[in-house]
N, C-alpha and C positions, 0 to 999 in steps of 0.2 A: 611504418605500418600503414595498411591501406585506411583512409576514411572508415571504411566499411565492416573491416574487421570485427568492429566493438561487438557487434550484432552479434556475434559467433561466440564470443569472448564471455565467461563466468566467472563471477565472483572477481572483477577487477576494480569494485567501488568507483566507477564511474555509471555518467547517465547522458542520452543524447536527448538535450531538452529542442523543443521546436519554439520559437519564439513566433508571437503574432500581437498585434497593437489591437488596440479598443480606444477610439480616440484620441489616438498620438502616445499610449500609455502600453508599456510593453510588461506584456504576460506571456506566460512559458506551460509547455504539456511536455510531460515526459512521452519522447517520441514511440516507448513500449503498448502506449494505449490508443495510438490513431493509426486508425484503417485506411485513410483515405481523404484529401481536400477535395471537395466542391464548389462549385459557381453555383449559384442562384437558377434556377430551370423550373419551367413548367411540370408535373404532373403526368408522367405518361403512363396509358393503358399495361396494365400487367409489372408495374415496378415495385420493387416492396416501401410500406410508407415506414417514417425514422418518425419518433419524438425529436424533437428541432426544442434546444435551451434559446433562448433570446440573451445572449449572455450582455452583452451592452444593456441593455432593461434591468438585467438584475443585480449587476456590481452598479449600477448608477443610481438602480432605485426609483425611478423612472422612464417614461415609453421613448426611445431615443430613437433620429431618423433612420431609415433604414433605405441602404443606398444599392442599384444596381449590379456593382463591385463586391458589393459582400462576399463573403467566403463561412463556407460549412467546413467545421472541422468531423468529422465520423470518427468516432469512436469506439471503441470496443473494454470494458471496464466489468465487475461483477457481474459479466457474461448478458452483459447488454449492449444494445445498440444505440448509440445516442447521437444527434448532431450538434453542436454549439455554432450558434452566430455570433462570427469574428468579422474584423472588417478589413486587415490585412495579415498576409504570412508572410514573416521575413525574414526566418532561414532554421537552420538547424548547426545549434554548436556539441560539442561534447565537452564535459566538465566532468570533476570528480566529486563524489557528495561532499566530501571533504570541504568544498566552497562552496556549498548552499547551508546558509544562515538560519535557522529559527528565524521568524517575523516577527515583528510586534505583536501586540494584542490584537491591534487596529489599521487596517488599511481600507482602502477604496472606499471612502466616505462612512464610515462607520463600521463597514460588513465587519462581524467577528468572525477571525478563525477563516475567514477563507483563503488565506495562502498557506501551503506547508513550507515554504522556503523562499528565499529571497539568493539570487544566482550572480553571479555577474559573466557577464557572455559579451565575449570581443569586447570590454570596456562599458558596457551595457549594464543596470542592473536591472533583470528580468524578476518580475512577481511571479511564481510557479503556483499556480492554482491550485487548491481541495477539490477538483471534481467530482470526486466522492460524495464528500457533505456535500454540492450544490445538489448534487440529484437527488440522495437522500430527502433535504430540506423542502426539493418541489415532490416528491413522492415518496413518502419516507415507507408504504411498504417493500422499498428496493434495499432495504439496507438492515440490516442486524435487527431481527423479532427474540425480545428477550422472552417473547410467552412460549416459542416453538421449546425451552429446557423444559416447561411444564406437560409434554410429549413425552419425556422421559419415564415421566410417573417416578414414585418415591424412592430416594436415594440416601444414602451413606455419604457423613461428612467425610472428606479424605483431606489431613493436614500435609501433604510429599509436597515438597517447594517445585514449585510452578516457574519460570521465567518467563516473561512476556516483554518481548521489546516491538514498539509502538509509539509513532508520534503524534499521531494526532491523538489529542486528549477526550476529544468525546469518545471516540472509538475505543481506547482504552479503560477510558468507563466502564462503557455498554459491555467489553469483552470481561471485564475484572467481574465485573457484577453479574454476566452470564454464567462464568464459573461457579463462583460461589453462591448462586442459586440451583447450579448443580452438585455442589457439596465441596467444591476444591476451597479452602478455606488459606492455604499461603499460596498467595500469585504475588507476584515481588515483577513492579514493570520497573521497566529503562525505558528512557526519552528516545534512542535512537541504536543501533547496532553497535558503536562505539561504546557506552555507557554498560550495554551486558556483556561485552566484550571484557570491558575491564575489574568485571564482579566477575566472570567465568576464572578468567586468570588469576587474581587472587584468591580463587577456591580451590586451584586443580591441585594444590598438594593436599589440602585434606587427605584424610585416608580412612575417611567417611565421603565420600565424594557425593553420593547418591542423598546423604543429609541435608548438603547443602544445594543440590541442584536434582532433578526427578525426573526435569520432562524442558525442552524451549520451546515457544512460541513465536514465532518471527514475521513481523510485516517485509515486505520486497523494501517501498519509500522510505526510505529514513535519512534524514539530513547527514552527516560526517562519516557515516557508514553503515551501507544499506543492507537488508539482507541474506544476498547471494554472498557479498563479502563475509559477513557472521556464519556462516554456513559455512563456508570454506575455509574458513581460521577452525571450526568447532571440529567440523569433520576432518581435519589433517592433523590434530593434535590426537596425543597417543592417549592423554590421560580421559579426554572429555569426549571425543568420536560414538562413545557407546552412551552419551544421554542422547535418546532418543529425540526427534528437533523437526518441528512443524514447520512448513514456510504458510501462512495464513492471509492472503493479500488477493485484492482486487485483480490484479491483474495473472493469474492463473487461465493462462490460452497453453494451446501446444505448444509453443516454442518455450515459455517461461516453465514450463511442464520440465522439458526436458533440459532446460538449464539445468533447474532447482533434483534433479534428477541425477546426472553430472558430478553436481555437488557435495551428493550424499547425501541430503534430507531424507527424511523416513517418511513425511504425509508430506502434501502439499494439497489445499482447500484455497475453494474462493469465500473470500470474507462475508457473505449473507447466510452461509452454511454454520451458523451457530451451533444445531443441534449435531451438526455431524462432524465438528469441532469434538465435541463431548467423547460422540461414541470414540472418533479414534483417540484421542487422550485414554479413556477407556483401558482400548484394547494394546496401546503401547506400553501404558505404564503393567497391565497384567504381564504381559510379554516381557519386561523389564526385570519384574522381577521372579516369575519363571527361571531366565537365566543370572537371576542373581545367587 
């Protein structure tokens, strides 16, 4: 199979992470969210300007030199544009989530929470960054407003079980607690793809099926199985294909568009779209049970 393949390729629980060092110390981007490496350049007449992260300043926590060589990573994420200062790229491997790790609590000097995974690439272990939260953390109106459900105006508690699978834990907070500020009152999350994976499966003989499961909520990132994976396990199964199944993630551009498309998901939303989370949960679960 060519290198290149993967690109094309759904729902195969791999990921092509791009490896790049911060003083001899090696971090990882999932290569779905970069547009493009840069050199270092002047400013010219007519070009569009980036927010530029200092990412060395802020996993160190400190102003650190900044050298000729550097390199911009651009990025493209909750339909932003962003650049990070890195100081080298040094390649691109493909892995399956299956071998990215849960992290500790704590890495690079204290920072909480800022890796979602820990990789191992060519013998390598790569720290795979939360870009997410960093951006959030330096502008956090980029990221999930739980005040946009109070747009809704007055709602109806709805108890119909919820799945949400989600690893990063603030985010699964901020989405639990968005819900049930909109009235959904059973949201039941999973750590990763694999974990609702195997609550799905133990429910599908039910013969209340719709008891135990209503609606999925699904992040793309997820350490052991991500997912387009969960999507394509859900959608190819006879008994569970008709619970309606969000893909809810940051990286929502045309091409993840029409993976998650492919797939069989029913919505697909970029993660700062809280309230428009609601409305299509809304109109799928009406729609659900219309045809029930």
């Amino acid at each position: 199979m060519a290198e290149t393949e993967i690109l094309l390729e759904s729902g195969t629980n791999e990921i092509e992470v791009m490896q790049f060092t911060i003083n001899d110390e090696l971090y990882g981007i999932n290569v779905a969210k970069v547009k493009e490496i840069m050199m270092s350049d002047k400013v010219k007449p007519g070009e569009i300007l980036l927010t530029v992260v200092d990412l060395p300043k802020y996993l160190m926590g400190h102003e650190c030199e900044k050298h000729p060589k550097d390199l911009f990573i651009i990025t493209n994420f909750n339909k932003l544009n962003i650049a990070f200062r890195v100081h080298t790229v040094v390649g691109i491997s493909r892995i399956s989530w299956e071998d990215i790790q849960k992290p500790d609590d704590t890495i690079s000097n204290g920072k909480e929470g800022v890796s979602t995974g820990i990789a191992q690439c060519g013998g390598e272990l790569v720290t795979i960054l939360d870009f997410e939260k960093i951006v959030t953390e330096i502008a956090p109106e980029t990221g999930i407003q739980m005040s946009d459900i109070e747009l809704l105006g007055a709602r109806k508690r709805c108890g119909v079980p919820i799945i949400l699978a989600e690893d990063s834990v603030l985010l699964a907070s901020m989405i639990c607690e968005s819900l049930k500020k909109a009235g959904f009152t059973n949201v039941k999350r999973f750590n990763n793809g694999k974990e609702a994976w195997e609550f799905l499966h133990a429910v599908r003989e039910q013969e209340d099926l719709f008891s135990e499961v209503s609606l999925i909520i699904t992040d793309i990132e997820m350490p052991e199985m991500d997912g387009h994976r969960l999507t394509k396990l859900v959608k190819s199964d006879e008994k569970l294909k008709k619970i309606p199944l969000i893909i809810f993630s940051s990286l929502i551009n045309e091409e993840m568009h029409l993976k998650g498309k492919q797939l069989g998901a029913d919505e697909q939303l970029s993660k700062p779209e809280i309230k428009h989370l609601v409305e299509v949960i809304d109109r799928l679960l009406e729609r659900t049970q219309a045809h029930g």
